[in-house]
PDB file of N, CA, C and O in Angstrom, chain B, residues numbered from 101:
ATOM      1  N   UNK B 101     -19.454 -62.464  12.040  1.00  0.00           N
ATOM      2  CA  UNK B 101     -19.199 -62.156  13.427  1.00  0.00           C
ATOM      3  C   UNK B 101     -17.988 -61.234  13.514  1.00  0.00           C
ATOM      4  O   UNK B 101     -17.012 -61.343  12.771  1.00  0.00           O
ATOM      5  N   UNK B 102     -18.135 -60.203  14.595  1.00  0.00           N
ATOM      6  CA  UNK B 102     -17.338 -59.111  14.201  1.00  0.00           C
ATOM      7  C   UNK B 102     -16.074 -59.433  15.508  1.00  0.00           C
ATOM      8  O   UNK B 102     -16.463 -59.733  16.637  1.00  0.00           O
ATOM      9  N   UNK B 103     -14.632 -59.333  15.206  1.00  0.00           N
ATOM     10  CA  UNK B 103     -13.952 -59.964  16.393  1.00  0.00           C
ATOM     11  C   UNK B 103     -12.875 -58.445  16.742  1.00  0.00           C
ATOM     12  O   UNK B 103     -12.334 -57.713  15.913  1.00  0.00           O
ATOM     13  N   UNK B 104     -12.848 -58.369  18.039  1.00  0.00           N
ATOM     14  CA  UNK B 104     -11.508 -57.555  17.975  1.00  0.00           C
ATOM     15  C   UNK B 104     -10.345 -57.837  17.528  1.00  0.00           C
ATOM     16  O   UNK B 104      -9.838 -58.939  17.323  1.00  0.00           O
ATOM     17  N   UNK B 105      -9.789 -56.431  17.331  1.00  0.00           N
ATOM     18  CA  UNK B 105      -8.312 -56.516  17.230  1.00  0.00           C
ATOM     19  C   UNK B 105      -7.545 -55.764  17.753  1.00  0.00           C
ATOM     20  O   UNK B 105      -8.075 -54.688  18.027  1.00  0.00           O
ATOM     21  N   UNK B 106      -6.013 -55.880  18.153  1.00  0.00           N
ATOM     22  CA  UNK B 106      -5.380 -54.913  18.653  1.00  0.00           C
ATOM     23  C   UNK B 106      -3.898 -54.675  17.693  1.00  0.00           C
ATOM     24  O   UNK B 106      -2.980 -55.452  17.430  1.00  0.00           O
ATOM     25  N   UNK B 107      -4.098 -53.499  17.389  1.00  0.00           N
ATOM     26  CA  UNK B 107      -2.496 -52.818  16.338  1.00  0.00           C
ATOM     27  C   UNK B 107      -1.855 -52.396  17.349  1.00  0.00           C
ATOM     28  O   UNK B 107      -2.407 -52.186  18.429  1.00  0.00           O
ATOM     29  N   UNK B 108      -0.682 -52.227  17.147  1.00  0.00           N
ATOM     30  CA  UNK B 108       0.446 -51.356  17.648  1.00  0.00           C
ATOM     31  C   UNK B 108       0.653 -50.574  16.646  1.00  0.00           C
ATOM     32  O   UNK B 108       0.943 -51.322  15.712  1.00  0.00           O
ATOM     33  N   UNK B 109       0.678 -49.204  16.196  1.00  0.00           N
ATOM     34  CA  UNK B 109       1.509 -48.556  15.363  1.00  0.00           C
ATOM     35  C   UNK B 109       1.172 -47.213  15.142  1.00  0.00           C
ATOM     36  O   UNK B 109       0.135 -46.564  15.282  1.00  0.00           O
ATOM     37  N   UNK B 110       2.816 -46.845  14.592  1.00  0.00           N
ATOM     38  CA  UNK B 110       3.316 -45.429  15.221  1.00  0.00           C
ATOM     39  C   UNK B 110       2.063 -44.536  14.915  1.00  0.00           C
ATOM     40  O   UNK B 110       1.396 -44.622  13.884  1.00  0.00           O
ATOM     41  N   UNK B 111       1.782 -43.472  16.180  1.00  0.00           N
ATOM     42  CA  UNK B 111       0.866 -42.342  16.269  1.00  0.00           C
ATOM     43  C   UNK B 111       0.704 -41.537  15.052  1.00  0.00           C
ATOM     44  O   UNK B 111      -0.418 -41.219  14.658  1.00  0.00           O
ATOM     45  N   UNK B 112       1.996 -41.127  14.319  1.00  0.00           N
ATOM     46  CA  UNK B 112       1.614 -40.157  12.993  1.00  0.00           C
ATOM     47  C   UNK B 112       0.706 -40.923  12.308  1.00  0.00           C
ATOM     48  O   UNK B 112      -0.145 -40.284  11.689  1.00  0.00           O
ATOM     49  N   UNK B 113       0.648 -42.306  12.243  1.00  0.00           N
ATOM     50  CA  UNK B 113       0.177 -43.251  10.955  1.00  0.00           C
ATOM     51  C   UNK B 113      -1.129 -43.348  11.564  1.00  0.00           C
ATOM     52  O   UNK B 113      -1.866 -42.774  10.762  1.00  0.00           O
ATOM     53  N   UNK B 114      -1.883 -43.785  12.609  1.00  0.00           N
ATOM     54  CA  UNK B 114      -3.071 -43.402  13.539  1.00  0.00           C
ATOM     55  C   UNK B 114      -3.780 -42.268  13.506  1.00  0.00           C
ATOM     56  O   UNK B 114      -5.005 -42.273  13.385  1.00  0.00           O
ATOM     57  N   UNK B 115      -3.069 -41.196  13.610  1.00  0.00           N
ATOM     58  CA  UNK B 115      -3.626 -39.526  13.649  1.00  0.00           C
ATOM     59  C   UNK B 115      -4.002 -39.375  12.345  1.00  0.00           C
ATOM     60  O   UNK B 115      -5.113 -38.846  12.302  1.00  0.00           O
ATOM     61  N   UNK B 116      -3.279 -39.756  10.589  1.00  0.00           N
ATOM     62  CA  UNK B 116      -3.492 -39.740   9.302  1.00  0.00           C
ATOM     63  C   UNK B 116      -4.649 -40.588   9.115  1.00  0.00           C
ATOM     64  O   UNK B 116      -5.572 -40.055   8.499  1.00  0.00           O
ATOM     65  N   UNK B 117      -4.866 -42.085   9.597  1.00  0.00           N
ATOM     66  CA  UNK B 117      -5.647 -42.771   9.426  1.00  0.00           C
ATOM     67  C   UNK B 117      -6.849 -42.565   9.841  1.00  0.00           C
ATOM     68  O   UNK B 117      -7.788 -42.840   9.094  1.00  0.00           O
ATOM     69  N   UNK B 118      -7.031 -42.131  10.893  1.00  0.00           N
ATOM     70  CA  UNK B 118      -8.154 -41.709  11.351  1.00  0.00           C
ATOM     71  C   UNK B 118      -8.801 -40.108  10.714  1.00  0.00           C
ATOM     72  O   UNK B 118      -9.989 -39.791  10.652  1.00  0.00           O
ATOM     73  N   UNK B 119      -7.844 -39.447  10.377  1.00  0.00           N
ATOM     74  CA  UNK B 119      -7.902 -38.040   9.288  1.00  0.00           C
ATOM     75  C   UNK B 119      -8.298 -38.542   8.412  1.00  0.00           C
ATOM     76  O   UNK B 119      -9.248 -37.882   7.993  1.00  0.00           O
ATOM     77  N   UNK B 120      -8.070 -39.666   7.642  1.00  0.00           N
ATOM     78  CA  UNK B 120      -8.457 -40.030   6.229  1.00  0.00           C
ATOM     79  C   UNK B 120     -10.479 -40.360   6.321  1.00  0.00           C
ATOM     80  O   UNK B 120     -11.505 -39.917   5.806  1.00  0.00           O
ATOM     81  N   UNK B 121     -10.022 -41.497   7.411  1.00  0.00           N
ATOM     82  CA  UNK B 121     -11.284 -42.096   7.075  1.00  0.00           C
ATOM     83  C   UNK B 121     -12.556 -40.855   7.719  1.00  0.00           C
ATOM     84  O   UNK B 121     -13.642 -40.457   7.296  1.00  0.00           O
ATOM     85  N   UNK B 122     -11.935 -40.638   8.615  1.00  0.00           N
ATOM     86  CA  UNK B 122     -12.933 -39.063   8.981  1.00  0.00           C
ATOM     87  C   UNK B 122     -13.906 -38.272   7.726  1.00  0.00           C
ATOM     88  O   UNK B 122     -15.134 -38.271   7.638  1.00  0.00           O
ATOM     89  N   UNK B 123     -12.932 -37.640   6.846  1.00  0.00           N
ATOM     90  CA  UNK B 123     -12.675 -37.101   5.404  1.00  0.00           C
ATOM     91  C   UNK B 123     -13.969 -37.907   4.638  1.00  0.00           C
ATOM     92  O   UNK B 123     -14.984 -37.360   4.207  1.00  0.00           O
ATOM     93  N   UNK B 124     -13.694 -39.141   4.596  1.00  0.00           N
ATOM     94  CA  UNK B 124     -14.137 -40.271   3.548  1.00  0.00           C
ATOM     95  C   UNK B 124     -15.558 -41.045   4.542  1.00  0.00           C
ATOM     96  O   UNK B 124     -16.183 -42.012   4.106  1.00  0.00           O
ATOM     97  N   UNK B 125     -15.804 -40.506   5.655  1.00  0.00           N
ATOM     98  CA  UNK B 125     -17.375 -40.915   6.334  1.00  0.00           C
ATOM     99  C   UNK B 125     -17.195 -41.728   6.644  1.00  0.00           C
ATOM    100  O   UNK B 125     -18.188 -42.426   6.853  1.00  0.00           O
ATOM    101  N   UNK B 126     -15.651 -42.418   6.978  1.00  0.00           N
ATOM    102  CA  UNK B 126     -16.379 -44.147   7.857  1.00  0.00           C
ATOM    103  C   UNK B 126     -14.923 -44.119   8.922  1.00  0.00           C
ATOM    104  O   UNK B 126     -13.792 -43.633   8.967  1.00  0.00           O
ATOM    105  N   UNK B 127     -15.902 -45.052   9.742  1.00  0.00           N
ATOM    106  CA  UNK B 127     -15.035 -45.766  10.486  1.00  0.00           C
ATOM    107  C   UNK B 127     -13.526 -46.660   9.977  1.00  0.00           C
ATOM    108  O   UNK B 127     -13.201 -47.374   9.028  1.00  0.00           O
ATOM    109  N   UNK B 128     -12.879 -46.126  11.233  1.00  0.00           N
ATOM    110  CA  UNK B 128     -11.189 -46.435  11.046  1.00  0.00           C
ATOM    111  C   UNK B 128     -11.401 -48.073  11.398  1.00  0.00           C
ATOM    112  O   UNK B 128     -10.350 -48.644  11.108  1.00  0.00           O
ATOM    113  N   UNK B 129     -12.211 -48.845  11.825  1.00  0.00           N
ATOM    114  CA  UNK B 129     -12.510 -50.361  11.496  1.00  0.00           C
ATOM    115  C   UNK B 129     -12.874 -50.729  10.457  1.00  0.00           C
ATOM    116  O   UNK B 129     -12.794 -51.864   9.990  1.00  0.00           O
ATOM    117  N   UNK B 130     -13.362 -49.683   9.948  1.00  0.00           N
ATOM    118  CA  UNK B 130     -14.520 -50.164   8.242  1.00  0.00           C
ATOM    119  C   UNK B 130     -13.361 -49.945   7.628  1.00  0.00           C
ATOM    120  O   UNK B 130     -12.880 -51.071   7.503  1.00  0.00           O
ATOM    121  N   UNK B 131     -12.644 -49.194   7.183  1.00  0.00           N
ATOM    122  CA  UNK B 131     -11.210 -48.703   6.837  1.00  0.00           C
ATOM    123  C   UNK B 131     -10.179 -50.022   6.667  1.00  0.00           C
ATOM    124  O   UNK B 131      -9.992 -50.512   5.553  1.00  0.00           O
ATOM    125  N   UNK B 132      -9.628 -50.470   7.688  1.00  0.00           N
ATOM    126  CA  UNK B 132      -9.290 -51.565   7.971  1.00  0.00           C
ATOM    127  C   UNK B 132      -9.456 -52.874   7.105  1.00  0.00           C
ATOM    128  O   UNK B 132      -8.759 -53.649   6.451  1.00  0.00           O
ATOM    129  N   UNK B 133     -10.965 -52.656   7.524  1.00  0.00           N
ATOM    130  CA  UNK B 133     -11.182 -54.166   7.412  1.00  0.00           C
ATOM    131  C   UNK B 133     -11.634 -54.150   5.576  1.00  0.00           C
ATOM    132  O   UNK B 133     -11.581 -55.243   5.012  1.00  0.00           O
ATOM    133  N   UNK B 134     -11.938 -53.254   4.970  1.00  0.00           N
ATOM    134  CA  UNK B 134     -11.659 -53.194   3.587  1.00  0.00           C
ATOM    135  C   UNK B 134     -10.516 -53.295   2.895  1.00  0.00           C
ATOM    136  O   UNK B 134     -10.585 -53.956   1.859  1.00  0.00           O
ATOM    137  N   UNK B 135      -9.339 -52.755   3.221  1.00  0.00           N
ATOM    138  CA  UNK B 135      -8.118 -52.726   3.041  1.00  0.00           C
ATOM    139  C   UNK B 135      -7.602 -54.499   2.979  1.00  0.00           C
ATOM    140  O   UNK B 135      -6.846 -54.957   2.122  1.00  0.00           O
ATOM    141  N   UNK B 136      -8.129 -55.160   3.929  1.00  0.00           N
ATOM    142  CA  UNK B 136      -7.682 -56.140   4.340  1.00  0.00           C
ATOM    143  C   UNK B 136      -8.573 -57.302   3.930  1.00  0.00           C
ATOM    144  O   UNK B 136      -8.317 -58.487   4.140  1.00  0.00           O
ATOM    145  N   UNK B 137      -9.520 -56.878   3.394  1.00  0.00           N
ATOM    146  CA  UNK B 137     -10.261 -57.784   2.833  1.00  0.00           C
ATOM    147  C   UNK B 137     -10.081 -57.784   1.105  1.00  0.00           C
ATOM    148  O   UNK B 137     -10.498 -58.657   0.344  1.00  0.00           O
ATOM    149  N   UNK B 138      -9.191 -56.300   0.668  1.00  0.00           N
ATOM    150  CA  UNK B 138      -9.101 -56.788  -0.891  1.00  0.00           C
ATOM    151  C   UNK B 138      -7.623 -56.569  -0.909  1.00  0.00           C
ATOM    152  O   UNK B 138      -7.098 -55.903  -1.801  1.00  0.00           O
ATOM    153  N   UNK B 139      -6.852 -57.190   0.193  1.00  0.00           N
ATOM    154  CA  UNK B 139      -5.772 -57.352   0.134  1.00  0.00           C
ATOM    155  C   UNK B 139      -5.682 -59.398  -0.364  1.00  0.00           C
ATOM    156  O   UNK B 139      -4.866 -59.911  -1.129  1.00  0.00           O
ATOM    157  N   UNK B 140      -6.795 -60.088   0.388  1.00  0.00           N
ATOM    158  CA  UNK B 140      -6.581 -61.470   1.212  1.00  0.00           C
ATOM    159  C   UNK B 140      -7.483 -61.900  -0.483  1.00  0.00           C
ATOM    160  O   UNK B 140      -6.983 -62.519  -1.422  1.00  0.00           O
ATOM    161  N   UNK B 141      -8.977 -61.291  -0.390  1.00  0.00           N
ATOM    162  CA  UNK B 141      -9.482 -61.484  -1.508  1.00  0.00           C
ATOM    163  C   UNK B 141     -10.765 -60.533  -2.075  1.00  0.00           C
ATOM    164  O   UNK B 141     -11.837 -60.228  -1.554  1.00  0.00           O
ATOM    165  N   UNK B 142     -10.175 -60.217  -3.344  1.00  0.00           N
ATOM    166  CA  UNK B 142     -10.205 -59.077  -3.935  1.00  0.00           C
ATOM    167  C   UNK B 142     -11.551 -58.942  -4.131  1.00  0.00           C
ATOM    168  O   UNK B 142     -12.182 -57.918  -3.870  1.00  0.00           O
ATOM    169  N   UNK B 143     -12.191 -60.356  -4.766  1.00  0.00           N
ATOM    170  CA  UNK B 143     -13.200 -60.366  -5.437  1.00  0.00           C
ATOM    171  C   UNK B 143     -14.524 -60.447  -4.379  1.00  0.00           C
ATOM    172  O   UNK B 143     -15.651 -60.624  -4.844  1.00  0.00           O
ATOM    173  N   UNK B 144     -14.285 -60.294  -2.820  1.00  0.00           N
ATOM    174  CA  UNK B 144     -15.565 -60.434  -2.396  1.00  0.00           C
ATOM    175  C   UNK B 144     -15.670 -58.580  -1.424  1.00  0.00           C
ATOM    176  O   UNK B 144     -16.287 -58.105  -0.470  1.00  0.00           O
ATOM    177  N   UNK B 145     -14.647 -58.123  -2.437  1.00  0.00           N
ATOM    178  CA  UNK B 145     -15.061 -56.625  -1.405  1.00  0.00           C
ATOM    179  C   UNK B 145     -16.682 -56.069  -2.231  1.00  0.00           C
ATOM    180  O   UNK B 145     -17.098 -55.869  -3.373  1.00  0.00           O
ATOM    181  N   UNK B 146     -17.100 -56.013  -1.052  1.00  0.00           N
ATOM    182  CA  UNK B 146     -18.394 -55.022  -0.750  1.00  0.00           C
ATOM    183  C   UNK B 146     -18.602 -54.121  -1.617  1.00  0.00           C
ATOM    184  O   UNK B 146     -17.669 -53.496  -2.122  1.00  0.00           O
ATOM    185  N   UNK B 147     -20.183 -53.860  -2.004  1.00  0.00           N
ATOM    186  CA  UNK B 147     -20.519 -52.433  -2.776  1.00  0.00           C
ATOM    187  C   UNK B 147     -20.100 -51.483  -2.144  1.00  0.00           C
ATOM    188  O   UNK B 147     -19.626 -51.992  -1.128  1.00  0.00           O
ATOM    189  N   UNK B 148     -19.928 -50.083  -2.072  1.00  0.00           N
ATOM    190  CA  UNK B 148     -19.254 -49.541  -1.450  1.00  0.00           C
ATOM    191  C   UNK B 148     -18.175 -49.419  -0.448  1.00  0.00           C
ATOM    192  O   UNK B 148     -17.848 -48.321   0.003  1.00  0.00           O
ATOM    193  N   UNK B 149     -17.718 -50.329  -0.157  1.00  0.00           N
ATOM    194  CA  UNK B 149     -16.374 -51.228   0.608  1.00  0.00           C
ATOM    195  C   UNK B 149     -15.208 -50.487  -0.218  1.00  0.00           C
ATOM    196  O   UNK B 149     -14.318 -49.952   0.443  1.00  0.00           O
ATOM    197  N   UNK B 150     -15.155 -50.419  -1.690  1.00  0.00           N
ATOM    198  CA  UNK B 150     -13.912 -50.464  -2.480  1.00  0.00           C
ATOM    199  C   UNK B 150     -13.179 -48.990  -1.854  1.00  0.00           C
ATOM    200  O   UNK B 150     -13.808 -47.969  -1.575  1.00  0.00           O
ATOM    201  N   UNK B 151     -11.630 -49.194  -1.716  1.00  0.00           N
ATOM    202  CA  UNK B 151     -10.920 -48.470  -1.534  1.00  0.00           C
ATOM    203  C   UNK B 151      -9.913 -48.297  -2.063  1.00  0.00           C
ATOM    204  O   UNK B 151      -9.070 -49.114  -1.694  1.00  0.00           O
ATOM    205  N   UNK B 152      -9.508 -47.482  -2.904  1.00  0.00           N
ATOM    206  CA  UNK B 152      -8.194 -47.411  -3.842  1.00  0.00           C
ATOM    207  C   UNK B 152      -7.118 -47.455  -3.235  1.00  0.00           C
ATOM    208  O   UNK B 152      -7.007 -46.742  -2.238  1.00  0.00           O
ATOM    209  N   UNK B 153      -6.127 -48.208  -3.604  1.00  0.00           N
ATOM    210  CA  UNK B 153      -5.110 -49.000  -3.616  1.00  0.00           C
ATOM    211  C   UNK B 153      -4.124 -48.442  -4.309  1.00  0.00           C
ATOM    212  O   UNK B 153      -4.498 -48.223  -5.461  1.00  0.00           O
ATOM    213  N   UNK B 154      -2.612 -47.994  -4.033  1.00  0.00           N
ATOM    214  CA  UNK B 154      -1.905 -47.296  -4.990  1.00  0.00           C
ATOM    215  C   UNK B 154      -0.907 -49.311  -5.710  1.00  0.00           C
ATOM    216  O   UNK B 154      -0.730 -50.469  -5.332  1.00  0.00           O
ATOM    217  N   UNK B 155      -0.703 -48.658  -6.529  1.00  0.00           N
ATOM    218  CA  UNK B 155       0.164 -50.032  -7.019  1.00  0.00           C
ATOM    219  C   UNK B 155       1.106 -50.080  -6.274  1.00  0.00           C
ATOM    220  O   UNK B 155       1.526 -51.232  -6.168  1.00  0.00           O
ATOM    221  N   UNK B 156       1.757 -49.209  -5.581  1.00  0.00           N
ATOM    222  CA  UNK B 156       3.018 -49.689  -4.636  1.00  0.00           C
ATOM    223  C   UNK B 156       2.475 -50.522  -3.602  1.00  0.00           C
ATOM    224  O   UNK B 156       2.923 -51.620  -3.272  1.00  0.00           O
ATOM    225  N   UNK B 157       1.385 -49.876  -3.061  1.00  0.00           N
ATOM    226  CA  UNK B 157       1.271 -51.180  -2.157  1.00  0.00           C
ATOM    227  C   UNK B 157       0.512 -52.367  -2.432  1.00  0.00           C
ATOM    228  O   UNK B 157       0.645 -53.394  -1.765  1.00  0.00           O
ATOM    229  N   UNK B 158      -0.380 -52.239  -3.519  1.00  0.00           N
ATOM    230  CA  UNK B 158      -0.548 -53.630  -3.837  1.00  0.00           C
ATOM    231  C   UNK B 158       0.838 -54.807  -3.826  1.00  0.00           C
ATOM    232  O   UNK B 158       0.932 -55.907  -3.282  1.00  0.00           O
ATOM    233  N   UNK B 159       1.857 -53.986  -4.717  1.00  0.00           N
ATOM    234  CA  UNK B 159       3.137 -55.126  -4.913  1.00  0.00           C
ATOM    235  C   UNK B 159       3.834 -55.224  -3.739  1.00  0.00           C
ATOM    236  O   UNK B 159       4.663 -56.134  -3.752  1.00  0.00           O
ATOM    237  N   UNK B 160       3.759 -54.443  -2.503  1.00  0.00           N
ATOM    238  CA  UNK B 160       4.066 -55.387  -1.656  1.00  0.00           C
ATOM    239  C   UNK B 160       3.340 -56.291  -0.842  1.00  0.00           C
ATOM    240  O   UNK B 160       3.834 -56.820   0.154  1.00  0.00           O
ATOM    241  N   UNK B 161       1.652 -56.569  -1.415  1.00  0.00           N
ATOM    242  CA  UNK B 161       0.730 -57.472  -0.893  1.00  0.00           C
ATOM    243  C   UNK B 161       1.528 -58.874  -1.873  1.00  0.00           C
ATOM    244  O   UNK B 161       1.306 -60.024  -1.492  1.00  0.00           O
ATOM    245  N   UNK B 162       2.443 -58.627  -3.126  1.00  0.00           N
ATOM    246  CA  UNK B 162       2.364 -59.634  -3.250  1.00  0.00           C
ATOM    247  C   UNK B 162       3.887 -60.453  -2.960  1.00  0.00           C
ATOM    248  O   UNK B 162       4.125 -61.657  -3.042  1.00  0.00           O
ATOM    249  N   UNK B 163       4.631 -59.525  -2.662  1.00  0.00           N
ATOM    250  CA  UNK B 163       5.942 -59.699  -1.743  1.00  0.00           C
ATOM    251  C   UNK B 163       6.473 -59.923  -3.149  1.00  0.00           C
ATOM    252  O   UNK B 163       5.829 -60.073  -4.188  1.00  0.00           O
ATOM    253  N   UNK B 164       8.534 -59.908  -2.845  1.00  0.00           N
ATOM    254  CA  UNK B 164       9.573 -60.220  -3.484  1.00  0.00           C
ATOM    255  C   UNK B 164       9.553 -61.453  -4.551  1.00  0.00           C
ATOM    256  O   UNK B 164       9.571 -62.602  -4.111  1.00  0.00           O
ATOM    257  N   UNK B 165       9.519 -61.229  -5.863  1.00  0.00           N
ATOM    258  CA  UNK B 165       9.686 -62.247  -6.827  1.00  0.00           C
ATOM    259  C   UNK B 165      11.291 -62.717  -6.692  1.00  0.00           C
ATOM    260  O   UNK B 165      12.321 -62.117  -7.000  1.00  0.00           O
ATOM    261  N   UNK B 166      11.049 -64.198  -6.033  1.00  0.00           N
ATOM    262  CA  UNK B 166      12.473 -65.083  -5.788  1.00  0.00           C
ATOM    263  C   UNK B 166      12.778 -66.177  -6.856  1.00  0.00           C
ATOM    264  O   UNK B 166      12.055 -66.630  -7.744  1.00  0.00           O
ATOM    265  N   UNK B 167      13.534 -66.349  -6.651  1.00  0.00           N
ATOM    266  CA  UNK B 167      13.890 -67.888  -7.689  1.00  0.00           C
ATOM    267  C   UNK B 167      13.456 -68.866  -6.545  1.00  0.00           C
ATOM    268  O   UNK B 167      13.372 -68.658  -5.334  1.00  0.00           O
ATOM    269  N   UNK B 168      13.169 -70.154  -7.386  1.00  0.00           N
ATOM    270  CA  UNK B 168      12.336 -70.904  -6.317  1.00  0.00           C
ATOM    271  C   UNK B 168      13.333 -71.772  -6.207  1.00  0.00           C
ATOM    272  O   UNK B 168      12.890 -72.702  -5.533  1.00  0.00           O
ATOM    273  N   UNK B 169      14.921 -72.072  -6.628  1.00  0.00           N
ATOM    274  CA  UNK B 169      15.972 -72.440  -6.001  1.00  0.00           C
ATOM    275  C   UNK B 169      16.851 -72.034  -5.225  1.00  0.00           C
ATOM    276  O   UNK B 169      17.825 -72.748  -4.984  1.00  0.00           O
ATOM    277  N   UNK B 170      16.690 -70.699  -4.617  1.00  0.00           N
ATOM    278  CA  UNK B 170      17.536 -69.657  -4.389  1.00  0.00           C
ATOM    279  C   UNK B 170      17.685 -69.919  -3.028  1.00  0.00           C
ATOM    280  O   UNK B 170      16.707 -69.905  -2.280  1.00  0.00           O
ATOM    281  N   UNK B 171      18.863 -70.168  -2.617  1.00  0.00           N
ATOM    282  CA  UNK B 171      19.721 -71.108  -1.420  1.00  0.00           C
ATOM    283  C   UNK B 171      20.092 -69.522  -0.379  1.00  0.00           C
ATOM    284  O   UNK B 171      20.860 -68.583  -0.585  1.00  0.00           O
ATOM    285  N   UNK B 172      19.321 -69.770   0.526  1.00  0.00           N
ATOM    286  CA  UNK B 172      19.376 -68.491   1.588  1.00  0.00           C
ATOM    287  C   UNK B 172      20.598 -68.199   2.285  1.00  0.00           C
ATOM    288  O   UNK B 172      21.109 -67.085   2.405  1.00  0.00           O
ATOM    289  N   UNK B 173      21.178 -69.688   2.897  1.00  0.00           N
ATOM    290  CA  UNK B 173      21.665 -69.617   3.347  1.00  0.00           C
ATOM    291  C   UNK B 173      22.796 -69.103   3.231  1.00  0.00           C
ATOM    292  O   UNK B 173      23.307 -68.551   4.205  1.00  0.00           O
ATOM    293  N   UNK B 174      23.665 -69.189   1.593  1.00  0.00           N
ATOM    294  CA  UNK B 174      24.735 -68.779   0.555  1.00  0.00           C
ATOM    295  C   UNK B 174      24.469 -67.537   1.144  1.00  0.00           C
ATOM    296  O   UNK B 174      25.114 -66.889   1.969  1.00  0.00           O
ATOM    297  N   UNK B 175      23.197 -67.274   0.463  1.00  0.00           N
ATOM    298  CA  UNK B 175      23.043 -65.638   0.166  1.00  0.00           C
ATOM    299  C   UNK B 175      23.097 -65.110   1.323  1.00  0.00           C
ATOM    300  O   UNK B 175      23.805 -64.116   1.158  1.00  0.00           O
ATOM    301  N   UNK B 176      22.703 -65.169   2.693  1.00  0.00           N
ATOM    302  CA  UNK B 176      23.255 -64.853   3.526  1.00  0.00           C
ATOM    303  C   UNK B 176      24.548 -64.654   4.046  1.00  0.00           C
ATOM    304  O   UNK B 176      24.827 -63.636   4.680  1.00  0.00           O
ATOM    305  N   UNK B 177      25.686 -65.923   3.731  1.00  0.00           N
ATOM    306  CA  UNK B 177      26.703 -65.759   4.170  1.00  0.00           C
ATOM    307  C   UNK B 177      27.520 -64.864   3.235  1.00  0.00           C
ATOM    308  O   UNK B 177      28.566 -64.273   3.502  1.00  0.00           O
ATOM    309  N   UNK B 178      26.810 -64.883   2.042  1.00  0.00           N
ATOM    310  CA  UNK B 178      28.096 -64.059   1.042  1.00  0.00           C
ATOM    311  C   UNK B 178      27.855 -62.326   1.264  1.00  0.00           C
ATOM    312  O   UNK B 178      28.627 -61.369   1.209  1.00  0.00           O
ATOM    313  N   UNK B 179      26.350 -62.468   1.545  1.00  0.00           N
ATOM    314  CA  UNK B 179      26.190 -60.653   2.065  1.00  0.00           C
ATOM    315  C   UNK B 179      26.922 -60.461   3.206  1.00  0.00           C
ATOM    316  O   UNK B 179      27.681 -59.501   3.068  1.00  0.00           O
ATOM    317  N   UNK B 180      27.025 -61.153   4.615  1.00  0.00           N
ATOM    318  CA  UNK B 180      27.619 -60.694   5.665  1.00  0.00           C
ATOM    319  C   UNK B 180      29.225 -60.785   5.115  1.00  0.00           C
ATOM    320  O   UNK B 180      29.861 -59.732   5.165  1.00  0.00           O
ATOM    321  N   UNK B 181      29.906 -61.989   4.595  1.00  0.00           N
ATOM    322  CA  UNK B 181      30.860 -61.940   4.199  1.00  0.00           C
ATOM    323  C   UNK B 181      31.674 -60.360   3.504  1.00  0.00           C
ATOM    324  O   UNK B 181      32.765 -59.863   3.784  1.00  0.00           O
ATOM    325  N   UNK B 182      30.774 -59.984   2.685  1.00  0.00           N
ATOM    326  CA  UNK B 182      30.953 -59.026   1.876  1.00  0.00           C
ATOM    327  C   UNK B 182      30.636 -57.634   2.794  1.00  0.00           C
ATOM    328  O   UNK B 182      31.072 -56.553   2.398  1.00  0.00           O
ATOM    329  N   UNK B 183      30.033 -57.709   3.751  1.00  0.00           N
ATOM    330  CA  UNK B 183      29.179 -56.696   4.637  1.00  0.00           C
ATOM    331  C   UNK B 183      31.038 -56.443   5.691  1.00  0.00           C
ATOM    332  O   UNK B 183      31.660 -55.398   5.501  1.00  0.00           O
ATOM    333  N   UNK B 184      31.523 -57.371   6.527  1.00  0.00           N
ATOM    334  CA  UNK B 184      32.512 -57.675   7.601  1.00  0.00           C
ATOM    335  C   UNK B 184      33.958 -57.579   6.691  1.00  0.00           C
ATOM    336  O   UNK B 184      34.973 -57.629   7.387  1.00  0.00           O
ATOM    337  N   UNK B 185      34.143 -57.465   5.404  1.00  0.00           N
ATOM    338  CA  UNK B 185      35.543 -57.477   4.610  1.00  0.00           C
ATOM    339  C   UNK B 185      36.424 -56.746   5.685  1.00  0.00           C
ATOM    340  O   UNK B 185      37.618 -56.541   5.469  1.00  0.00           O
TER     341      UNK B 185
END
């Protein structure tokens, strides 16, 4: 079932996006929703669905490698600390 959606975002990135997928024969929803489907999970994108992916943005699909003790709150106060000297 196909659901709307609504983006906000900036016009240059809209005007390119829609240039791209123009270029490449599909719809700026089909576009989308490929992107976002082998972002979430990889292994059920579509025969012709696949859309190349640069490695930069894959690694930020998989966000910041943290220590899984790493106390925010410190780290917060010692950056502003250090930020206000």
């Amino acid at each position: 079932m196909d659901t709307k959606l609504t983006l906000k975002l900036d016009k240059s990135v809209i005007d390119g996006a829609k240039d791209y997928a123009s270029t490449h024969k599909r719809s700026l929803s089909k576009l989308v929703e490929s992107y976002l489907r082998s972002l979430i999970n990889p292994q059920e994108s579509k025969d012709g669905d696949e859309i190349k992916i640069s490695p930069f943005v894959k690694s930020m699909s998989k966000g910041p490698k943290l220590p899984l003790d790493l106390n925010y709150r410190k780290e917060n106060i010692d950056r502003l600390s250090e930020k206000y000297k």
